[in-house]
Structures are given as structure tokens and as C-alpha cells.
C-alpha positions as CSV (number, residue, x, y, z in Angstrom):
1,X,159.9,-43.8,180.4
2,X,162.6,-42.0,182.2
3,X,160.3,-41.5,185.2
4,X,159.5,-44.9,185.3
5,X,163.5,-46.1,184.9
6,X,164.1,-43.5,187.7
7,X,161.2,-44.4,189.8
8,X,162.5,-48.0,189.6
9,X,166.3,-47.3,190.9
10,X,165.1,-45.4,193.7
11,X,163.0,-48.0,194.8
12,X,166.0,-50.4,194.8
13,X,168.6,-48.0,196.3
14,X,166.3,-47.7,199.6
15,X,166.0,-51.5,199.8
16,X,170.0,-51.7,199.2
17,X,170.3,-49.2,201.9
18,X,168.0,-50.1,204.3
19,X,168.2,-53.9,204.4
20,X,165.7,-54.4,207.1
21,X,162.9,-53.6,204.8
22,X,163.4,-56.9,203.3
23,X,161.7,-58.4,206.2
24,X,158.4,-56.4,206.2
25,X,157.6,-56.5,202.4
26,X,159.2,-57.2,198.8
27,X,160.1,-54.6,196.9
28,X,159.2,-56.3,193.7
29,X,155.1,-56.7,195.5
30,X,156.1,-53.1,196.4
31,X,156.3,-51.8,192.6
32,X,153.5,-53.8,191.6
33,X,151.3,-52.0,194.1
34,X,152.3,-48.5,193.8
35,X,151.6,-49.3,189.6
36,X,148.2,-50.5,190.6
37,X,147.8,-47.3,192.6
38,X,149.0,-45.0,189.7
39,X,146.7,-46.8,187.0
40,X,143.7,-46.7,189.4
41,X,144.4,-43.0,190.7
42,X,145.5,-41.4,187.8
43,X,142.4,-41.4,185.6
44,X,140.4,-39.8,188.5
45,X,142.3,-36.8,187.6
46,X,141.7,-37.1,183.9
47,X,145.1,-38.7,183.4
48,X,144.8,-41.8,181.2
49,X,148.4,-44.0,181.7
50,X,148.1,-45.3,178.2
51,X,147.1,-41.9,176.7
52,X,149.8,-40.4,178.4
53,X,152.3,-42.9,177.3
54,X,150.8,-43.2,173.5
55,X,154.0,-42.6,171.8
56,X,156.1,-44.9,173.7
57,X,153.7,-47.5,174.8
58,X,154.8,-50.5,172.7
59,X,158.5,-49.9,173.9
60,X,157.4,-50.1,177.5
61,X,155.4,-53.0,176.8
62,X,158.4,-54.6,175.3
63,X,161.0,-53.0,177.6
64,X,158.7,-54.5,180.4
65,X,158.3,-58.3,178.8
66,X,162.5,-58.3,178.6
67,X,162.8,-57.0,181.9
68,X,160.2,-59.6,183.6
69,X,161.9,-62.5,181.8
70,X,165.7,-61.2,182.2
71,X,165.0,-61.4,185.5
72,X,163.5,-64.6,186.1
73,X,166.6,-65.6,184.3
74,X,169.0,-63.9,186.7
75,X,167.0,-65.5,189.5
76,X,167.8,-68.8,189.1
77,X,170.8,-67.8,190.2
78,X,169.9,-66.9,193.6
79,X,167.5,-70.4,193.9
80,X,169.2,-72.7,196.4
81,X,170.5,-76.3,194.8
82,X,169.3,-78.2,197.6
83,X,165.7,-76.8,197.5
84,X,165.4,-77.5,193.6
85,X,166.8,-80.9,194.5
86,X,164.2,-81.4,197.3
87,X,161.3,-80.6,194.3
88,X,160.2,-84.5,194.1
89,X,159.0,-85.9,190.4
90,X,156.1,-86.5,192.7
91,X,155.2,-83.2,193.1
92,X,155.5,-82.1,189.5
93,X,153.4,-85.0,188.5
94,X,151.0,-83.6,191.0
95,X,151.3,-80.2,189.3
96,X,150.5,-81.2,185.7
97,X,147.6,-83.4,187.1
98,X,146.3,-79.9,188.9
99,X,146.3,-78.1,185.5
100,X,144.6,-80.7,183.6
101,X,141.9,-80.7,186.0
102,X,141.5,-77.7,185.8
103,X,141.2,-76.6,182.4
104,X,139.3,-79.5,181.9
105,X,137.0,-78.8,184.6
106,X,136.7,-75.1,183.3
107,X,135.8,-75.9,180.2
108,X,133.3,-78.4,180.9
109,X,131.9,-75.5,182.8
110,X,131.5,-72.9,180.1
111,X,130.0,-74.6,177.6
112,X,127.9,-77.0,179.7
113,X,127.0,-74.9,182.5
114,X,127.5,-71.1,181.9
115,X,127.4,-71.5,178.2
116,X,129.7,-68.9,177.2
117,X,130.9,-69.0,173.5
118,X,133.3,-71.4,172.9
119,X,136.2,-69.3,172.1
120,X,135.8,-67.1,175.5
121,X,135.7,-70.3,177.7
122,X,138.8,-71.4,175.7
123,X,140.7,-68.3,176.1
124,X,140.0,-67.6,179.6
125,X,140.1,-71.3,180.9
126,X,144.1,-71.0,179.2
127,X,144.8,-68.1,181.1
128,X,143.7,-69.0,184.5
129,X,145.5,-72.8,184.6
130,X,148.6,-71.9,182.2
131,X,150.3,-68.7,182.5
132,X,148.0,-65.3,182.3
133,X,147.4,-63.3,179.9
134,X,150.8,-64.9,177.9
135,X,148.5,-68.0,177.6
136,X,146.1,-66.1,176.4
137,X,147.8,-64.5,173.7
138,X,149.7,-67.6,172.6
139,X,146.3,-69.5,172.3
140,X,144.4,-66.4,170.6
141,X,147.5,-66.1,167.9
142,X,146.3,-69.9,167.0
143,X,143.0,-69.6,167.3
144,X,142.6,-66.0,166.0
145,X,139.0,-65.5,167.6
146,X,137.4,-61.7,167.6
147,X,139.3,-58.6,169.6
148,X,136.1,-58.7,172.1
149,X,136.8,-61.8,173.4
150,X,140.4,-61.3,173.7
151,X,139.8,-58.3,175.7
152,X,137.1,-59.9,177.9
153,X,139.5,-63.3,178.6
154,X,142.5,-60.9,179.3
155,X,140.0,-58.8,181.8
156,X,138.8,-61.8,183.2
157,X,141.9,-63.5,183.9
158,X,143.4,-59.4,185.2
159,X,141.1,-59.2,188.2
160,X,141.2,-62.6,188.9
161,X,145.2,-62.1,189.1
162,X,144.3,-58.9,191.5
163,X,141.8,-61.1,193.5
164,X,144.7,-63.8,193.9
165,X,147.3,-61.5,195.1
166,X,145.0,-59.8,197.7
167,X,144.4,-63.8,198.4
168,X,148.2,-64.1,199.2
169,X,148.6,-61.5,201.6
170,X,145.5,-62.6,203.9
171,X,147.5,-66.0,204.3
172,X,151.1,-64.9,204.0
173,X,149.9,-63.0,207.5
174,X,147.7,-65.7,208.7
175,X,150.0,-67.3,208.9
176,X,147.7,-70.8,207.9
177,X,150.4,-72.7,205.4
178,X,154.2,-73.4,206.5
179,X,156.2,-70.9,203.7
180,X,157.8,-73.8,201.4
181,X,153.4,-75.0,200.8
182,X,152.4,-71.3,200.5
183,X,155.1,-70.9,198.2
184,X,153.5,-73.8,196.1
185,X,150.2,-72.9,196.5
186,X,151.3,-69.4,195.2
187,X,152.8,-70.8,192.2
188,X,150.1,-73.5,191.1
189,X,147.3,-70.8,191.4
190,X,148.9,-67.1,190.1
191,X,147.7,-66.5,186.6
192,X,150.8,-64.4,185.5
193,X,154.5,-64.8,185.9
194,X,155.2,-61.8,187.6
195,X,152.2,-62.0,190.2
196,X,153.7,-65.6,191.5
197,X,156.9,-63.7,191.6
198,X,155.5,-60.8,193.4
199,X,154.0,-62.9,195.9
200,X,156.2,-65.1,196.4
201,X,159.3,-62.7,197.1
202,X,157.3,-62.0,200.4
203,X,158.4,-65.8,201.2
204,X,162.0,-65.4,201.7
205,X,164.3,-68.6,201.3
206,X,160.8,-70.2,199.9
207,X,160.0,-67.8,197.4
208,X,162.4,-70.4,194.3
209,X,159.3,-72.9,195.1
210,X,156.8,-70.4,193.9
211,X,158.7,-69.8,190.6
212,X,159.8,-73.2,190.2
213,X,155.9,-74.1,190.5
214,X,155.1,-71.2,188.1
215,X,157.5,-72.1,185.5
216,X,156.5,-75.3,184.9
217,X,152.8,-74.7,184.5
218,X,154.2,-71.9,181.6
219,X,156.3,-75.3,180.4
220,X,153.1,-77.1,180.2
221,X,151.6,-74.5,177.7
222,X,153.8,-75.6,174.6
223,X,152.4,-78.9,174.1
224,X,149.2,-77.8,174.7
225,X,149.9,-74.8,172.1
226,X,151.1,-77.8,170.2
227,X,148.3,-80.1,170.1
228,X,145.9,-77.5,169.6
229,X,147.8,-75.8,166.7
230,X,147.6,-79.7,164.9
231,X,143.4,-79.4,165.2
232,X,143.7,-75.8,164.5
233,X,142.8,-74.5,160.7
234,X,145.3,-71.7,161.4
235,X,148.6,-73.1,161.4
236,X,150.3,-69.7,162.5
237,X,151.8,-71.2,165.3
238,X,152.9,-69.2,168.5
239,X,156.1,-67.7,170.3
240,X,158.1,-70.4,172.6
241,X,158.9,-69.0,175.9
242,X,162.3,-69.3,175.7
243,X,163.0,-67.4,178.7
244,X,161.9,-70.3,180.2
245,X,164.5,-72.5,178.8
246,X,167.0,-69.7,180.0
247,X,165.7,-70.2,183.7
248,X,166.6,-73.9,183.0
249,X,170.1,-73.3,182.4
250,X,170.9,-71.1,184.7
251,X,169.6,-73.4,186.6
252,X,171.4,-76.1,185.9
253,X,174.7,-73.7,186.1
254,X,173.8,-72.9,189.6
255,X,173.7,-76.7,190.3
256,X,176.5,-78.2,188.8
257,X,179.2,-75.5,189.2
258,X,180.2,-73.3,192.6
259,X,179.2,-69.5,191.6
260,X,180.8,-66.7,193.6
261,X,178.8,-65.4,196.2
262,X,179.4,-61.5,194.9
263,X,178.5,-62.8,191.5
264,X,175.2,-64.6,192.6
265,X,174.8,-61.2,194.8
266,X,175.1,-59.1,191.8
267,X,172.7,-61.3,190.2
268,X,170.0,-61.1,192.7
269,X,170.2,-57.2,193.0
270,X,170.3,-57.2,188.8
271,X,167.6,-59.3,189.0
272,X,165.3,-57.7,191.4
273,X,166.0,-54.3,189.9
274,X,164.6,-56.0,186.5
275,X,161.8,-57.2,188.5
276,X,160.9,-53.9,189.8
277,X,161.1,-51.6,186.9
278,X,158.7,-55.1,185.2
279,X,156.3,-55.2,188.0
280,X,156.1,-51.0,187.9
281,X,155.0,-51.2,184.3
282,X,152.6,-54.0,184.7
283,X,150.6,-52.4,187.6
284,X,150.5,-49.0,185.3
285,X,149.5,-50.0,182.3
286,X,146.8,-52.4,183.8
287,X,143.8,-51.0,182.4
288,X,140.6,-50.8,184.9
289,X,138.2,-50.1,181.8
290,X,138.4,-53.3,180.8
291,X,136.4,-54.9,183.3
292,X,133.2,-52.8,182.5
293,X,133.4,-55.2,179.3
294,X,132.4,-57.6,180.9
295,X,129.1,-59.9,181.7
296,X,127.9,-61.5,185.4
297,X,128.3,-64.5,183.7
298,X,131.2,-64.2,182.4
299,X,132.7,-62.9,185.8
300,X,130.7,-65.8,187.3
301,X,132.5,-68.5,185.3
302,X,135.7,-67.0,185.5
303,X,135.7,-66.8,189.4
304,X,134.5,-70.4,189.8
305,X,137.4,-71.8,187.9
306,X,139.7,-69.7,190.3
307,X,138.1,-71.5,193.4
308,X,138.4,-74.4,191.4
309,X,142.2,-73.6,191.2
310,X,142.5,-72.8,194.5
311,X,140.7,-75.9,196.1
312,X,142.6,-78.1,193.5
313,X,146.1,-76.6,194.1
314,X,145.3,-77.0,198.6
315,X,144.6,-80.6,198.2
316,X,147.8,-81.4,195.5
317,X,150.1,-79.6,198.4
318,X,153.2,-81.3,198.9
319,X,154.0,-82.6,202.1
């Protein structure tokens, strides 16, 4: 845990004193990498991350989820009024009509064409249009299906994440979308939170859109929670993702009153050291096993839905 924490500031300290690395890559995509590096690396040498982390692993994983969403809080701060201002009705209309499409599309798919069980295709078809493996979970604590299936959606929608990002860098240096529709595209396709923040952070005064465009797909989850929770047997319920509501207000803050630059400043660097230490945690814990789990067909259906996304999300591009 200390390792990690330490691993974290250092990380931001060359950032704060070296500026100009800004411009070459984020250091939030930077943490998520070297994570991904360390989870992949480490087990060659007979080191397991989660093994090696037993005792503390559920206070990382919870340390981690407050750290992502404190600091998607903190960054609304940092989100230029003018740009939110600029994000049409239009365009969020667009946005909901993308992820309906999609997840209706995806599960038209597994049970008519791949015919996957039912509760697979439900879980993974969640996770890919809503918000990751968070969509997973909440639609799995409502549904309660088997632990096999919840590891196979959350492997599923986990590479297909890892696919994505690579995705991002090949046209962040292509170069092929002006930043403000990469930015959109970014967040209308990333499966999880923190890879539409990682991402987009390489996007400069464009990365708010991706977020912005993130958020609201995670917004559109609750009534969809809702609905199915009313034609659900298990009336359990799940968690709102109040962090969301958070980003909101800040939000609105940011808009309606003048903020001190040094305190928006000390948001941003609070913020982004947040977002490291999150996106160090995610890429370590990230378990590669997981995938073996896993079917042709399954990968198959899974990967067709993510073009789907992707082909979706380019023709609903703003602008």
C-alpha cells in the first residue's frame, strides 16, 4: 500500500517539476500503463499482485474506487464553463440514442446470433454500453446470476477496455479526428470511468468532453438499473453513483460562481494525484487469468458489440 502511495507522489512530483511532460503524455495514462506492466510482468516471476496484496486487497480496492471518484469530483473544477456550455441537448440526445442502440443491438446479438446464455449477454452487453465493469456489478447485484459469468462479463468487458485504449493512442497520433470529436468518441466508447479519463487526459483543453460524454452514459445506468430491478424477482436494488451527482455540482459551482485560479490549480493537481494513485491500482490488480475463462464465442460476441460501439459512436460525432 505504501509503495503504491509512494509510487503515486513520485509520479506527480516529476510532472509538477517538469511541466513539459504534459505535452508528450498524461500522467494519469502514464500510471495506468506502468500498473498494466506490473500485473502482466510480475507473475512471470512467480509474483501474483493479488497474492501479494491478500491482506490488504479490499482496502486498495476501496481506497482506489474513492480515489477515482474524488477525483472526477475535483475535476470538474478544472472543466472550462464555456465548453460545458457549448455541449448542445443535441448531442446528448445523440448520446443516449448511441447506447440504446447498442445494448439493444448487443443483445439481439447474443441470444439470436451467438446464443450465449442469457445472463452473460446481459451482463456484458451492460458493461460495454454503460459504464465497465461498475455496470456490471450494479446489474449482477439485481440480477444475482452465477460467479462464472460474472467473471467472464467482467473479463470480457477488461480486454475489450485494453483493446480501446490501445485504439486511442493509434488515433490520438494519427491524428484522423479534430481533439474536441476524439474527445467524444473517447467518451461514448470507453467501458470504464477511469479508461475515458486516461485517454482523454492525452486531449488537453478537450479532455472535459471525454468525461462529460462518460458521465452521462454512467447517468444513463440508473434508470436502466431501475427498470430492470421493477421486472426483477430480486428487489435488492443497487448502489447510485453518487459521485456522479458530485461531478454535477461542482460543476455547476464552477459555472455559476468565479473560483480562484490557485484554488482550481490546487484542485487539478489534487485531482490528478487521485487519479494517478486510482489508475496505478487499476492497472495492478487487473487480473490477466481471467481471460483464459473465456470461450471464442464469447470473445467473438463481445468484440462485435465493441465495433458496434465504435461504428455507432463515429457516425453520432458532433459537428
Amino acid at each position: 500500500m505504501l509503495v503504491l502511495l509512494l509510487l503515486s507522489l513520485l509520479l506527480q512530483l516529476c510532472y509538477l517539476a517538469v511541466p513539459v511532460l504534459h505535452q508528450w503524455v498524461s500522467p494519469v495514462f502514464v500510471a495506468l500503463l506502468l500498473g498494466l506492466s506490473a500485473a502482466f510482468v510480475l507473475p512471470l516471476c512467480s509474483v501474483q499482485p493479488r497474492e501479494l496484496l491478500a491482506s490488504q486487497l479490499d482496502k486498495l480496492a476501496m481506497l482506489q474506487q474513492k480515489a477515482l471518484r474524488f477525483g472526477i469530483v475535483l475535476f470538474a473544477f478544472s472543466v472550462d464553463s464555456e465548453l460545458v456550455l457549448q455541449t448542445s441537448l443535441l448531442a446528448l440526445l445523440q448520446l443516449a440514442a448511441l447506447v440504446l442502440l447498442v445494448l439493444a443491438a448487443a443483445l439481439w446479438l447474443g441470444f439470436k446470433v451467438f446464443k450465449l446464455p442469457k445472463e452473460l449477454v446481459l451482463l456484458v452487453s451492460c458493461g460495454l454500453s454503460f459504464c465497465g465493469t461498475s455496470a456490471i456489478f450494479a446489474t449482477w447485484s439485481v440480477r444475482k446470476s452465477d460467479e462464472a459469468t460474472l467473471t467472464q462479463s467482467l473479463a470480457m468487458v477488461l480486454l475489450m477496455g485494453l483493446l480501446a485504449l490501445l485504439s486511442y493512442s493509434v488515433l490520438i497520433h494519427a491524428g484522423v479526428l479534430p481533439e474536441d470529436q476524439l474527445a467524444w468518441l473517447i467518451g461514448s466508447t470507453a467501458p470504464e470511468v477511469s479508461q475515458a479519463v486516461a485517454a482523454g487526459s492525452q486531449l488537453g483543453d478537450a479532455a472535459p468532453q471525454a468525461v462529460i460524454a462518460k458521465l452521462f452514459r454512467v447517468c444513463l445506468l440508473v434508470p436502466f438499473l431501475l427498470l430492470l430491478s421493477f421486472n426483477n424477482k430480486n428487489k435488492e436494488g443497487f448502489a447510485f453513483p453518487w459521485f456522479v451527482l458530485g461531478f454535477i455540482v461542482v460543476l455547476g459551482i464552477n459555472l455559476g460562481l468565479t473560483v480562484p485560479v490557485w484554488f482550481s490549480q490546487g484542485a487539478l493537481v489534487l485531482s490528478q494525484s487521485c487519479l494517478i494513485f486510482a489508475m496505478l491500482v487499476t492497472g495492478l490488480l487487473t487480473c490477466w487469468q481471467d481471460l483464459k475463462q473465456c470461450s471464442g464465442k464469447v470473445f467473438g460476441f463481445a468484440a462485435v458489440v465493441m465495433v458496434l460501439l465504435f461504428s455507432f459512436s463515429y457516425l453520432f460525432l458532433p459537428g
